[in-house]
C-alpha atoms as an extended CHARMM CRD file, in Angstrom:
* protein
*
       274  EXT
         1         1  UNK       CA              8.7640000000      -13.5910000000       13.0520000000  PROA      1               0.0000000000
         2         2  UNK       CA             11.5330000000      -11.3230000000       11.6920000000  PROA      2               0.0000000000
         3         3  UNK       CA             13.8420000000      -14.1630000000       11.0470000000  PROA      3               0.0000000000
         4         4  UNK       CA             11.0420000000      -15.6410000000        8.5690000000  PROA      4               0.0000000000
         5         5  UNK       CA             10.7860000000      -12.1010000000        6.9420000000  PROA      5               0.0000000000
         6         6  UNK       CA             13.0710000000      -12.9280000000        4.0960000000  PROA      6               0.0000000000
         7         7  UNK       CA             11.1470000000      -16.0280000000        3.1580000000  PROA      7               0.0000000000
         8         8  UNK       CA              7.3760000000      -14.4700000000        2.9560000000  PROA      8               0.0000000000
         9         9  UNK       CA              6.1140000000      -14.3660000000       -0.6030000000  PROA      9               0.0000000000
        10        10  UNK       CA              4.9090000000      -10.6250000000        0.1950000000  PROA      10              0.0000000000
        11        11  UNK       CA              5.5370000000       -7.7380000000       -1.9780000000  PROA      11              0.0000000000
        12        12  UNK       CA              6.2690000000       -5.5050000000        1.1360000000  PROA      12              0.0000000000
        13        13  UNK       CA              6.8630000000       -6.1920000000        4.3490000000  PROA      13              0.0000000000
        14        14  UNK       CA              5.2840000000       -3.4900000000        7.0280000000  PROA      14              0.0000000000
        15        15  UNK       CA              7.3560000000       -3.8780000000       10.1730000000  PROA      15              0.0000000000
        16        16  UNK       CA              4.7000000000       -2.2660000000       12.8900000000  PROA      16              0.0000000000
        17        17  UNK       CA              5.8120000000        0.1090000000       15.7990000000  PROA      17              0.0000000000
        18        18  UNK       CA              2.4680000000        1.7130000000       16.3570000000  PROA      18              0.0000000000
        19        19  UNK       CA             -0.8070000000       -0.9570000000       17.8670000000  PROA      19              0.0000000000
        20        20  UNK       CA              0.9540000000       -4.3110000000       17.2850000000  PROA      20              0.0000000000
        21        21  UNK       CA              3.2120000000       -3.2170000000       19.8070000000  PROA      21              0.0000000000
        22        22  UNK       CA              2.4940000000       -2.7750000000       23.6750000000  PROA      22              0.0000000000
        23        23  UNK       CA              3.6230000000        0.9390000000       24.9490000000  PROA      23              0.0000000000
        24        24  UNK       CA              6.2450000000       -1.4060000000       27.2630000000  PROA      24              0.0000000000
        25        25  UNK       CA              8.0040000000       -2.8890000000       23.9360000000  PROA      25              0.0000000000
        26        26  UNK       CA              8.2820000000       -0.1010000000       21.2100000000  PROA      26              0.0000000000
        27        27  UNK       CA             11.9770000000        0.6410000000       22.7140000000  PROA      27              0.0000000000
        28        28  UNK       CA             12.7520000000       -2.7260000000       22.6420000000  PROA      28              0.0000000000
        29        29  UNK       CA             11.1330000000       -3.4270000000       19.1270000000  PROA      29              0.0000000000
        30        30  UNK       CA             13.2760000000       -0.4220000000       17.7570000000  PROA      30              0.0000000000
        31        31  UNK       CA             16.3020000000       -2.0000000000       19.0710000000  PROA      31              0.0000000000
        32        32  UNK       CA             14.9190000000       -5.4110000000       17.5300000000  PROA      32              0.0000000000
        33        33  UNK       CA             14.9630000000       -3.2260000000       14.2540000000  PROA      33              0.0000000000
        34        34  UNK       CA             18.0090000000       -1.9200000000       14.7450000000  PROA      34              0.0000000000
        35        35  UNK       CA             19.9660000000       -5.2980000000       15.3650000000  PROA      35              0.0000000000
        36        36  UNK       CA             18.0480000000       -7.4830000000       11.9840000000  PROA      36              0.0000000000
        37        37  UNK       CA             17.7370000000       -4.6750000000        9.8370000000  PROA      37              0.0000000000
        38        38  UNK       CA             20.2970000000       -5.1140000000        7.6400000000  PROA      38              0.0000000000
        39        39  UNK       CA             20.3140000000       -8.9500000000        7.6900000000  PROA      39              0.0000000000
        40        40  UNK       CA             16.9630000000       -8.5070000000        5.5780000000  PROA      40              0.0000000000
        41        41  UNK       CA             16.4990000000       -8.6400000000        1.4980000000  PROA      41              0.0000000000
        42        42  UNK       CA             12.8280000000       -8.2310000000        1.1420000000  PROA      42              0.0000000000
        43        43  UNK       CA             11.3610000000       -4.6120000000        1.1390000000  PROA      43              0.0000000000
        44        44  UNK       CA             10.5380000000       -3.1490000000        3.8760000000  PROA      44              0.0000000000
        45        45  UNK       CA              8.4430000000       -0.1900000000        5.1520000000  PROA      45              0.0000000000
        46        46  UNK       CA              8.2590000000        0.6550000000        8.7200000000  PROA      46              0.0000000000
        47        47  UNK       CA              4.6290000000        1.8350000000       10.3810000000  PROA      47              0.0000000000
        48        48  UNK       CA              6.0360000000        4.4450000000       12.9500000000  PROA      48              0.0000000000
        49        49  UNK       CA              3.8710000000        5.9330000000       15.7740000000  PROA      49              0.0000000000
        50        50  UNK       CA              1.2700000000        8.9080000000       14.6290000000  PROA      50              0.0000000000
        51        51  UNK       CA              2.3640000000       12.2260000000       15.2970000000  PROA      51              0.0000000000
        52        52  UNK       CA              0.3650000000       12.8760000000       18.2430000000  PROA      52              0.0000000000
        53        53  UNK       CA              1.2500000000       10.0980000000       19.9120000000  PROA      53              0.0000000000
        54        54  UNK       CA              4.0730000000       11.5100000000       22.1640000000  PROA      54              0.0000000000
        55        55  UNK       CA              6.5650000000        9.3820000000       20.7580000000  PROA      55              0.0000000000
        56        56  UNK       CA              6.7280000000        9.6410000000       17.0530000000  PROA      56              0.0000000000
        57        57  UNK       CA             10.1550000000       11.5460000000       17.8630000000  PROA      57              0.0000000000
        58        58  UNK       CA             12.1290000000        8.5210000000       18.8640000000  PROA      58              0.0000000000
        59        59  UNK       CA             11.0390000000        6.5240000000       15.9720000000  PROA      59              0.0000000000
        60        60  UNK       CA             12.0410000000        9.5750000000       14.2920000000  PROA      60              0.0000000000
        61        61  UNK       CA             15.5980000000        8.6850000000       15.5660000000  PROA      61              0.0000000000
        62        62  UNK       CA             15.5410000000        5.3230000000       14.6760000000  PROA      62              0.0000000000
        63        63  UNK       CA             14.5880000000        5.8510000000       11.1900000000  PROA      63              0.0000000000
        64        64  UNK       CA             17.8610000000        8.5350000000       11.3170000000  PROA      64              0.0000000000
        65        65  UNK       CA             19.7890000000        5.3310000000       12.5330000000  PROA      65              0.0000000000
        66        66  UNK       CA             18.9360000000        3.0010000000       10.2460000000  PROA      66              0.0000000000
        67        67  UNK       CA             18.7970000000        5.2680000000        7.0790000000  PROA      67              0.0000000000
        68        68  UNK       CA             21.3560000000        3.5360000000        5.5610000000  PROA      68              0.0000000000
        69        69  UNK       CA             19.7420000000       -0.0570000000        5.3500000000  PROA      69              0.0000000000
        70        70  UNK       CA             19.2750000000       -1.2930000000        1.9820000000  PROA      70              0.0000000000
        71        71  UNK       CA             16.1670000000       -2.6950000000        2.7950000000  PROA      71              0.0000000000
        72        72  UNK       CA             14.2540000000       -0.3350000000        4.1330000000  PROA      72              0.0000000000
        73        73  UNK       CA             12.1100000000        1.4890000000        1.3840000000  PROA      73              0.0000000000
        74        74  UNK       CA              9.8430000000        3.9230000000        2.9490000000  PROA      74              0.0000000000
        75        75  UNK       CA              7.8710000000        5.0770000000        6.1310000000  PROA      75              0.0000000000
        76        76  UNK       CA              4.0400000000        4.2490000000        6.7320000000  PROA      76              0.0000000000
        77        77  UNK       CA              2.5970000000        7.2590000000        8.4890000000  PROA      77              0.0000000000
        78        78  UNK       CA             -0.9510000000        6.1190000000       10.3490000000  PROA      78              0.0000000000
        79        79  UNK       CA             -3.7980000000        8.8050000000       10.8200000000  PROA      79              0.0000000000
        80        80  UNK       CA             -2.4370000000       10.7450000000        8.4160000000  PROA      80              0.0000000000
        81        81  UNK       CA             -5.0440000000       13.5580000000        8.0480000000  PROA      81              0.0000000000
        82        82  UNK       CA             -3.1010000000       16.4740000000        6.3960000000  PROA      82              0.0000000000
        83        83  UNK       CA             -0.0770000000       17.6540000000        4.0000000000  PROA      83              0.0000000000
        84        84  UNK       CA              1.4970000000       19.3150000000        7.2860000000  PROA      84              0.0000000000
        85        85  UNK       CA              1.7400000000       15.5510000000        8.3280000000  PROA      85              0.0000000000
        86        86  UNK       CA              3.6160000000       14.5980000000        5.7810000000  PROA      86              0.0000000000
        87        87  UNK       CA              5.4850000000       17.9290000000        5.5660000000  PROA      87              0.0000000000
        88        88  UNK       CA              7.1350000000       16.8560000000        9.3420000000  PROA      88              0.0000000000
        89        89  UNK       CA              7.5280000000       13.6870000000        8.6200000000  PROA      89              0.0000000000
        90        90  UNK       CA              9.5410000000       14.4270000000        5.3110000000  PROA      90              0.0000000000
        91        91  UNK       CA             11.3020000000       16.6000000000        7.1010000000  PROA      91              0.0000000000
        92        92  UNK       CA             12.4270000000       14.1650000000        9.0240000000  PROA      92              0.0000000000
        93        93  UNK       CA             13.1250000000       11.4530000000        6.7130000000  PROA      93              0.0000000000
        94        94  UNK       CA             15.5770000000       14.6850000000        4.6650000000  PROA      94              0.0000000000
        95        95  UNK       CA             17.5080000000       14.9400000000        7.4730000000  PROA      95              0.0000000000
        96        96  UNK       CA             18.4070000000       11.3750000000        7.6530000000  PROA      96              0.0000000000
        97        97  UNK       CA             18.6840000000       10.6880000000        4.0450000000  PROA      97              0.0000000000
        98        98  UNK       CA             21.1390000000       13.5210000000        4.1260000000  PROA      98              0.0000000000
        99        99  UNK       CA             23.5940000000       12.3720000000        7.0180000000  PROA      99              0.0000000000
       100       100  UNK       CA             24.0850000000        8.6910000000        5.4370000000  PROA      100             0.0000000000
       101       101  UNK       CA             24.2710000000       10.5400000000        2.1190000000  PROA      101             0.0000000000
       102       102  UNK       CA             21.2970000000        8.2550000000        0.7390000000  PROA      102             0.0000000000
       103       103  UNK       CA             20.4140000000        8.3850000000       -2.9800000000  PROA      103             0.0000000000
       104       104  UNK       CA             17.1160000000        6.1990000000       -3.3820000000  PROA      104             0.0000000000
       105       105  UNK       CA             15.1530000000        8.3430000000       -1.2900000000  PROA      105             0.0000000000
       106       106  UNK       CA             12.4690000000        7.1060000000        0.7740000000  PROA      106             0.0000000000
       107       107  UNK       CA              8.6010000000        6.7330000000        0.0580000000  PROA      107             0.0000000000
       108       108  UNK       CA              5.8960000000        7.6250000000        2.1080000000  PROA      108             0.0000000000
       109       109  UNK       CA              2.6110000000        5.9470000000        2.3030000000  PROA      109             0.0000000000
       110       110  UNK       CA              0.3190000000        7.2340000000        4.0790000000  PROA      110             0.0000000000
       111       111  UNK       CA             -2.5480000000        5.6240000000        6.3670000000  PROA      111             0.0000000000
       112       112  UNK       CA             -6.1310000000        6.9580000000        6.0580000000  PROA      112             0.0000000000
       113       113  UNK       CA             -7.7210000000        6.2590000000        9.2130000000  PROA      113             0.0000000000
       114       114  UNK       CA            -10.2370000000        8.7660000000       10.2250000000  PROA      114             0.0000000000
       115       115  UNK       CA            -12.8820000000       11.4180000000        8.7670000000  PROA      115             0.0000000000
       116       116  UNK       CA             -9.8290000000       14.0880000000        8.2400000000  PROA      116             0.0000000000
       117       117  UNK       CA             -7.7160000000       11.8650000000        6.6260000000  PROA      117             0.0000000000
       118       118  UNK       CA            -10.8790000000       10.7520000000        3.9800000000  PROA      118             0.0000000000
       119       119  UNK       CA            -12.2780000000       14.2870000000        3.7520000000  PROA      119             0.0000000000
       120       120  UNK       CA             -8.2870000000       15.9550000000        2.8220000000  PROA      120             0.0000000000
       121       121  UNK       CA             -6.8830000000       13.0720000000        0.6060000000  PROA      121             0.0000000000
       122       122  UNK       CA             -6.3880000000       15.0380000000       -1.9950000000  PROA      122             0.0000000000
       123       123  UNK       CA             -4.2170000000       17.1090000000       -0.4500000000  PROA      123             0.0000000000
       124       124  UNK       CA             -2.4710000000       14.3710000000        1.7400000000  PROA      124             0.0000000000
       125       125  UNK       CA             -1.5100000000       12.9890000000       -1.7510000000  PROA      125             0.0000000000
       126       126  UNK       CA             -0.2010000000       16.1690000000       -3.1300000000  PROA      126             0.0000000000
       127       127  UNK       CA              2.0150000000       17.1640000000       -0.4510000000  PROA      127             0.0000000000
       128       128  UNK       CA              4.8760000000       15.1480000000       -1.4000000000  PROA      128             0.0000000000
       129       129  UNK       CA              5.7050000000       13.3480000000       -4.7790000000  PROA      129             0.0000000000
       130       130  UNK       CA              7.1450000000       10.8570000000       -1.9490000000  PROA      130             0.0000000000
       131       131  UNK       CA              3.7870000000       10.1150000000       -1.9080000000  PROA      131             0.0000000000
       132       132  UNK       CA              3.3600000000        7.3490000000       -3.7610000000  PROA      132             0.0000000000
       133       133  UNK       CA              0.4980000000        5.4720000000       -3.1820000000  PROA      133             0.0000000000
       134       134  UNK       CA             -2.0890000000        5.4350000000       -0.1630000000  PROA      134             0.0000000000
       135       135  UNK       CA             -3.5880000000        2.6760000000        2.7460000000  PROA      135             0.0000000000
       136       136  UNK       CA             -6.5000000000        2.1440000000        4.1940000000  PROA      136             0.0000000000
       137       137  UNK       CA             -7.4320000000        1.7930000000        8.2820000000  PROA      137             0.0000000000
       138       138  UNK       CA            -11.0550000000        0.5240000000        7.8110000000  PROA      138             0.0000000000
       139       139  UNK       CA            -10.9640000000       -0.6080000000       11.5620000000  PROA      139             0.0000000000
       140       140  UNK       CA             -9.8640000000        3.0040000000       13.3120000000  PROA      140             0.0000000000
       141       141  UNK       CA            -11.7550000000        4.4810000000       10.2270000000  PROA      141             0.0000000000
       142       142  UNK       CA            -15.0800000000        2.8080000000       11.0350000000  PROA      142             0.0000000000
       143       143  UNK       CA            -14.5540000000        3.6570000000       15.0800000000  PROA      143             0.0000000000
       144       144  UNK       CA            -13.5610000000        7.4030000000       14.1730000000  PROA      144             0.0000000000
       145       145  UNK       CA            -16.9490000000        8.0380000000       12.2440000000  PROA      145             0.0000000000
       146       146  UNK       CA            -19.1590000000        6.0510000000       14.8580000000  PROA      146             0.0000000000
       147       147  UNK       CA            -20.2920000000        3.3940000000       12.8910000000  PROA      147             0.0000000000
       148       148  UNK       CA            -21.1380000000       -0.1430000000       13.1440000000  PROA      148             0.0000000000
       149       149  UNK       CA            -19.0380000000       -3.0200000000       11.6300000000  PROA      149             0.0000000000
       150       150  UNK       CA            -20.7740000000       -5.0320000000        9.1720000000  PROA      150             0.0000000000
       151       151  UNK       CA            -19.9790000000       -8.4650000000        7.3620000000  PROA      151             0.0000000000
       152       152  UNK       CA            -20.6580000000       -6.6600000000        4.0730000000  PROA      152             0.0000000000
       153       153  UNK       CA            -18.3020000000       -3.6930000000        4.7930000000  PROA      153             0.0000000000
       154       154  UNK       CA            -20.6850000000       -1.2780000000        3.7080000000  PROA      154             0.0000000000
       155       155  UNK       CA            -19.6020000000        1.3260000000        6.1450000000  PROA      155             0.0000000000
       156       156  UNK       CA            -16.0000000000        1.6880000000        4.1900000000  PROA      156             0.0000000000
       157       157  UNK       CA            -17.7640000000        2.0820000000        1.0560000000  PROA      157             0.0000000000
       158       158  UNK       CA            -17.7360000000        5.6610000000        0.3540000000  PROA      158             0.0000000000
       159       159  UNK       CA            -14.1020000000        6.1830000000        2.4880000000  PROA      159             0.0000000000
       160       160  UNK       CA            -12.4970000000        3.6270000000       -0.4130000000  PROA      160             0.0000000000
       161       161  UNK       CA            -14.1190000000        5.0570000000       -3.3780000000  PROA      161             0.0000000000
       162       162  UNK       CA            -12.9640000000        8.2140000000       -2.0380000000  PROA      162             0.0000000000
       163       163  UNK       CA             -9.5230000000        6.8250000000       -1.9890000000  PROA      163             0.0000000000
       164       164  UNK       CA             -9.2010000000        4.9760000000       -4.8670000000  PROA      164             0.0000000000
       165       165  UNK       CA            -10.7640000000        7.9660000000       -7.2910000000  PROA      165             0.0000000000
       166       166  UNK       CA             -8.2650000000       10.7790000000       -5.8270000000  PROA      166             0.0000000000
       167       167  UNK       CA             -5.4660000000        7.9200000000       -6.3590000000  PROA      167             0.0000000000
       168       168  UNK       CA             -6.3570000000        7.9040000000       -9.7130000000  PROA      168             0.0000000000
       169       169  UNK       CA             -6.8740000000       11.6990000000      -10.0330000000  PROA      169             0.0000000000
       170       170  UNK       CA             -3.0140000000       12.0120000000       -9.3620000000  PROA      170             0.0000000000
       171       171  UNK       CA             -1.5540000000        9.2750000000      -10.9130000000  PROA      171             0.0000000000
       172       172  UNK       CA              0.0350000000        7.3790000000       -7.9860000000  PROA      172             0.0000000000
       173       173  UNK       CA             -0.0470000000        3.4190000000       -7.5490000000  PROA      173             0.0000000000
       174       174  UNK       CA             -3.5410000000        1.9010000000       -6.9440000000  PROA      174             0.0000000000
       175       175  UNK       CA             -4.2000000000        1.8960000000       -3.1210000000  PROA      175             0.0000000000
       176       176  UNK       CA             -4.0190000000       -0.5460000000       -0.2590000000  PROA      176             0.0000000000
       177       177  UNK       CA             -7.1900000000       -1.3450000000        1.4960000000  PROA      177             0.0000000000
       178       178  UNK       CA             -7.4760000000       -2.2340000000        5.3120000000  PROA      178             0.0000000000
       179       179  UNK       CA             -6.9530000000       -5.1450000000        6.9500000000  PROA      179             0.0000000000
       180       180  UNK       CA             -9.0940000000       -8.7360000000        7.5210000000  PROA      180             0.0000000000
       181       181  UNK       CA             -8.8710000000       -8.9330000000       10.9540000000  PROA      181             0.0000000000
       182       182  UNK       CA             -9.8970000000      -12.6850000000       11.3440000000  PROA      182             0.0000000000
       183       183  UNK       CA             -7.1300000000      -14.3890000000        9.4600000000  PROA      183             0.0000000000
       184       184  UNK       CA             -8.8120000000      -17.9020000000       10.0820000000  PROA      184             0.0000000000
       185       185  UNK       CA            -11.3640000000      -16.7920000000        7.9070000000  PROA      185             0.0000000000
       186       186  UNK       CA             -9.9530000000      -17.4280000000        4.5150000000  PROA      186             0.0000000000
       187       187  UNK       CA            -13.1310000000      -17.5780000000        2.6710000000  PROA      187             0.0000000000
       188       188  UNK       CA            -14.5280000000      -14.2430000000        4.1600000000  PROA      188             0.0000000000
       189       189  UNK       CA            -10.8610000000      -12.5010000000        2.9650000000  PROA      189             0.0000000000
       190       190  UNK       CA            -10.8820000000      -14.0590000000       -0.3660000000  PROA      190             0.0000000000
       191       191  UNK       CA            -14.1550000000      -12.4570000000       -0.6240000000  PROA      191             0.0000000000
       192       192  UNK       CA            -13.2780000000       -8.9720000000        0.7770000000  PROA      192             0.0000000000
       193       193  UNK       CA            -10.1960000000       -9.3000000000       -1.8540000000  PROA      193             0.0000000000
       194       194  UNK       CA            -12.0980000000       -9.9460000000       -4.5100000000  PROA      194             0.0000000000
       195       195  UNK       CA            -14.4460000000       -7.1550000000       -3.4920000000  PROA      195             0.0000000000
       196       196  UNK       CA            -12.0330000000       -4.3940000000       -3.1320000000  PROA      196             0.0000000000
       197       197  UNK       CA            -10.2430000000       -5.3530000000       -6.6900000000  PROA      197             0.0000000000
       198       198  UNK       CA            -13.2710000000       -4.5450000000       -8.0820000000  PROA      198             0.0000000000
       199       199  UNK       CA            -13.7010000000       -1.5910000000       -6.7140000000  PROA      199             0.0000000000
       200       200  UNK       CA            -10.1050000000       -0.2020000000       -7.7970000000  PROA      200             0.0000000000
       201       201  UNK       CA             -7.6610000000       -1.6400000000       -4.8380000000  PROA      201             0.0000000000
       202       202  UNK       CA             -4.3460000000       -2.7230000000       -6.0560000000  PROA      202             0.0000000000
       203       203  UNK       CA             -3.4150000000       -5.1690000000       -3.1400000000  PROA      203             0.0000000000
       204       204  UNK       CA             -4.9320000000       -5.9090000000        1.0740000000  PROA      204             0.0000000000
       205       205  UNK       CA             -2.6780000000       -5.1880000000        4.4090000000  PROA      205             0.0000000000
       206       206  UNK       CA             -2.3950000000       -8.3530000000        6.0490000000  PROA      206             0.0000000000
       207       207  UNK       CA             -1.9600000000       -9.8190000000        9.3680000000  PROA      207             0.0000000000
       208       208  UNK       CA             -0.8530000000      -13.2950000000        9.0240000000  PROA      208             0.0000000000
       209       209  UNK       CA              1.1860000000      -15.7250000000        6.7270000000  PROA      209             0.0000000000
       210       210  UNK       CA             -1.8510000000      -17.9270000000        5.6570000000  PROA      210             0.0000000000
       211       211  UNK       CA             -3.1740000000      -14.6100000000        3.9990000000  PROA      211             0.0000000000
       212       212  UNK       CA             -0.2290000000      -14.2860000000        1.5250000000  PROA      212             0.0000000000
       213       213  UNK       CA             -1.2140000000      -16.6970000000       -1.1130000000  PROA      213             0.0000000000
       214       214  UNK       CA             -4.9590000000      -15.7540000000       -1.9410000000  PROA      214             0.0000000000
       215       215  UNK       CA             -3.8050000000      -11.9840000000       -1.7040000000  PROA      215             0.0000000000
       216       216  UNK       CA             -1.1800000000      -12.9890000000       -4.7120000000  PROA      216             0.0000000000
       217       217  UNK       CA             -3.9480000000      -14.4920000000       -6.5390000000  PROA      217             0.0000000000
       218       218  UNK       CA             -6.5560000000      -11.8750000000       -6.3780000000  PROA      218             0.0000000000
       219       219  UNK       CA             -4.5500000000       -8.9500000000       -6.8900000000  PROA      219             0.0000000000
       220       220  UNK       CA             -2.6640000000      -10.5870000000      -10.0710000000  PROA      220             0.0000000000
       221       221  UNK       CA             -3.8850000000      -10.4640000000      -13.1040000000  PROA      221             0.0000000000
       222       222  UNK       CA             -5.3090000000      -13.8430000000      -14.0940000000  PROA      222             0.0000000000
       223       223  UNK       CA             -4.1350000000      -15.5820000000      -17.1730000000  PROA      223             0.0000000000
       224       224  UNK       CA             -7.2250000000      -15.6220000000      -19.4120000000  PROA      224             0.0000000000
       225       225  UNK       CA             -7.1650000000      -11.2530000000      -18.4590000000  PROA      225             0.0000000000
       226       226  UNK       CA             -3.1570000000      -11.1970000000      -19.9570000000  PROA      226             0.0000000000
       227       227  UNK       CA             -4.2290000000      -13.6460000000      -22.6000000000  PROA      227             0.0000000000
       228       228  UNK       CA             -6.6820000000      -11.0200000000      -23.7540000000  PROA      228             0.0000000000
       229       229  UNK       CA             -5.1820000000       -8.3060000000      -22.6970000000  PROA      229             0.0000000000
       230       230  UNK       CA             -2.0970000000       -9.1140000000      -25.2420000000  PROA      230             0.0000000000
       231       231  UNK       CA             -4.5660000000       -9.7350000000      -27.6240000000  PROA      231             0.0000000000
       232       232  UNK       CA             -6.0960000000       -6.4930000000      -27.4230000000  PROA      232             0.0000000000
       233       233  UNK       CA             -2.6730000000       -5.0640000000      -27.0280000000  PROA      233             0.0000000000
       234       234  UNK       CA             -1.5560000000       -6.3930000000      -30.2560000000  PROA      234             0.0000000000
       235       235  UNK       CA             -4.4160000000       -5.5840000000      -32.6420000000  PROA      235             0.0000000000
       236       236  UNK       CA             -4.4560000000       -1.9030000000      -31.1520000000  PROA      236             0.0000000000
       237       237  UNK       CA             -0.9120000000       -1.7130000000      -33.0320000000  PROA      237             0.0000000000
       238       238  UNK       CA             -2.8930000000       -2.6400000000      -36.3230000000  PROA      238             0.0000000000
       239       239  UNK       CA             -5.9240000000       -0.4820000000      -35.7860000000  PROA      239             0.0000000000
       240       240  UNK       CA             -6.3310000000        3.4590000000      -35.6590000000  PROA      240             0.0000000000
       241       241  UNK       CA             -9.4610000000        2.9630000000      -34.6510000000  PROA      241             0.0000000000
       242       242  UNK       CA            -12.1590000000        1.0200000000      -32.5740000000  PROA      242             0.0000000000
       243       243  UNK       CA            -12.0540000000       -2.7200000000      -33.3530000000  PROA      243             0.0000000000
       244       244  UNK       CA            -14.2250000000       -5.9260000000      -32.7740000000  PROA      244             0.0000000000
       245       245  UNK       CA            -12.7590000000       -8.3900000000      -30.3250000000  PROA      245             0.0000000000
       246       246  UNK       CA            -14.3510000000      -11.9150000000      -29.5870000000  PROA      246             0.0000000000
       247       247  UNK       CA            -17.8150000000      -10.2630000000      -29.4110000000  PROA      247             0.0000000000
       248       248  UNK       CA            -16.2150000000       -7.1830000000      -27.2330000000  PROA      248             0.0000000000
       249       249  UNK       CA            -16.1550000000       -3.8580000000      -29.0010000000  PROA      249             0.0000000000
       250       250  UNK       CA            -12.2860000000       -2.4420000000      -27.9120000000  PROA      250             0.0000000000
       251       251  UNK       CA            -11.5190000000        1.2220000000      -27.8450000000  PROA      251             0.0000000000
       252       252  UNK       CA             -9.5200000000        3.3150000000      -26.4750000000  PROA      252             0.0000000000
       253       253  UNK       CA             -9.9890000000        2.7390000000      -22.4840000000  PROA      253             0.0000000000
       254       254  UNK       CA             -9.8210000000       -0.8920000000      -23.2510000000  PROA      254             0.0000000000
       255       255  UNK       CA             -6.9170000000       -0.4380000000      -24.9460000000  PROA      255             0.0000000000
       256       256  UNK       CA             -5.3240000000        1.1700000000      -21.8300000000  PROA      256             0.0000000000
       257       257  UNK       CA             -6.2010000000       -1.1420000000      -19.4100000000  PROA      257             0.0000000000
       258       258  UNK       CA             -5.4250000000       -3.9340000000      -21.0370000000  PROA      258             0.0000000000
       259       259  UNK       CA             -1.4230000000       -2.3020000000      -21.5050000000  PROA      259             0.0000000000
       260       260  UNK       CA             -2.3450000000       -2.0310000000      -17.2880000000  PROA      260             0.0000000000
       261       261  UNK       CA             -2.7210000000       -5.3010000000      -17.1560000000  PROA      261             0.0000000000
       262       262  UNK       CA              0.5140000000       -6.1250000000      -19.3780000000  PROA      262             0.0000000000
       263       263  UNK       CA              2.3580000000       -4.0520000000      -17.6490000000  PROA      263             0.0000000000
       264       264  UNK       CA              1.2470000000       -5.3150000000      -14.0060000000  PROA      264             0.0000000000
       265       265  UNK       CA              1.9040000000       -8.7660000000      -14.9090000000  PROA      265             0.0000000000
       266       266  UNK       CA              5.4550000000       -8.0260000000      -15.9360000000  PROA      266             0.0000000000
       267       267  UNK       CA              5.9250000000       -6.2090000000      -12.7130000000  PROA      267             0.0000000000
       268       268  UNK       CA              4.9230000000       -8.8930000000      -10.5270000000  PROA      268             0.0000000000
       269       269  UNK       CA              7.3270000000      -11.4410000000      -12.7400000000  PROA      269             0.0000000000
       270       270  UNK       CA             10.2990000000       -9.6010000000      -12.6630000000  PROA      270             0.0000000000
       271       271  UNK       CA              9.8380000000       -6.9810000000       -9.8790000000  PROA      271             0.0000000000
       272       272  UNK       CA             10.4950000000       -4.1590000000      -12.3070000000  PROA      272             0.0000000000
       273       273  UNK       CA              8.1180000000       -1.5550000000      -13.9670000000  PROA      273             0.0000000000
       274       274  UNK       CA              8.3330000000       -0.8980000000      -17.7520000000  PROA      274             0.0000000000
């Protein structure tokens, strides 16, 4: 699976230490890590162990080891549930960013996976401006609070809007939402995808290959929404005001999303912001 890392059509890829991996394997997936690091040009962000898990410390040490990789481009924290957990982990990630002498420091992204985690995003988020945008854990999430599953996910609604609004509260990137566990079921992730952009989400965790492609296209801005989008973009320039637009009334917020939109779209081309 590594070796086909550098040919995935993923924005990120999120390497997992913490429940793909048996208790028996994490040393030998961190020495897995340790030998194909550096033979890998896609980004990469590594899910380390939760604090409380008794052995957060050595991938602590591995992330001081490998510091210096080009690819890697941040730290996944799961069950994050407080700024002091991202206070250690930063702490942490200093140390090693200090002994290879790193410039491009590190981001943090941190997993919301229980009632804690919902109930203190806000100040999760503000603990670090290595913060920079936050995921969702729907399956631990929905465990933690006792509730039951559904096909209509309507036990995660209130956890993502939570999410999504303090995102937007602070300014960081739009945020992840949880995984689809059953990855043969394209239809029913196509629909959760299309669900959760509506709500606010900027892109979905996945768990296989065959997921990439209809996560690309839901999570992109279509090309009738940049066709407007420019339009509006371009009579904004012209107008102080409000202005009619094929039947739409455009003002200010419309204005502002559509330069989103722009601006998204350019990202996704050229894999640089403006």
């Amino acid at each position: 699976m590594i070796s086909k890392i550098n040919q995935l059509y993923a924005d990120v890829i999120l390497i997992d230490l913490e429940d793909a991996v048996e208790a028996d394997d994490k040393d030998g997936g961190r020495e897995m890590i340790r030998k194909y690091i550096y033979q890998l040009n896609k980004p990469i962000f590594l899910r380390v162990n939760s604090l409380d898990s008794g052995i957060f410390e050595k991938d602590m040490t591995l992330i001081h080891d490998i510091c210096d990789a080009d690819s890697l481009k941040g730290i996944m924290l799961p069950k994050s549930s407080s700024a002091k957990d991202i206070a250690t982990l930063l702490s942490y990630m200093e140390k090693a960013e200090e002994f290879h002498d790193r410039s491009d420091k590190l981001g943090i992204i941190p997993l919301i996976e229980n009632a804690l985690g919902v109930h203190q995003i806000d100040e999760i988020i503000t603990a670090s401006k290595r913060v920079f945008q936050i995921a969702f854990g729907g399956e631990d999430f929905t465990y933690d609070i006792g509730a039951q599953a559904t096909p209509a996910e309507t036990e995660l609604l209130y956890s993502r809007s939570k999410i999504i609004l303090s995102s937007r509260v602070y300014g960081i990137e739009k945020p992840i939402d949880t995984v689809y566990t059953d990855f043969r079921d394209l239809r029913g992730f196509e629909k959760s995808c299309t669900f959760v952009r509506t709500l606010g989400f900027g892109g979905k965790l996945l768990i296989h290959p065959n997921q990439i492609d209809i996560a690309n296209a839901t999570f992109s801005p279509s090309a009738d929404e940049i066709e407007f989008a420019e339009k509006v973009v371009s009579l904004a320039e012209k107008n102080k005001g409000a202005f009619n637009l094929e039947g739409k009334m455009v003002d200010r917020p419309i204005i502002e999303k559509a330069r989103r939109i722009i601006a998204d779209a350019s990202f996704i081309e050229t894999g640089k912001e403006d």
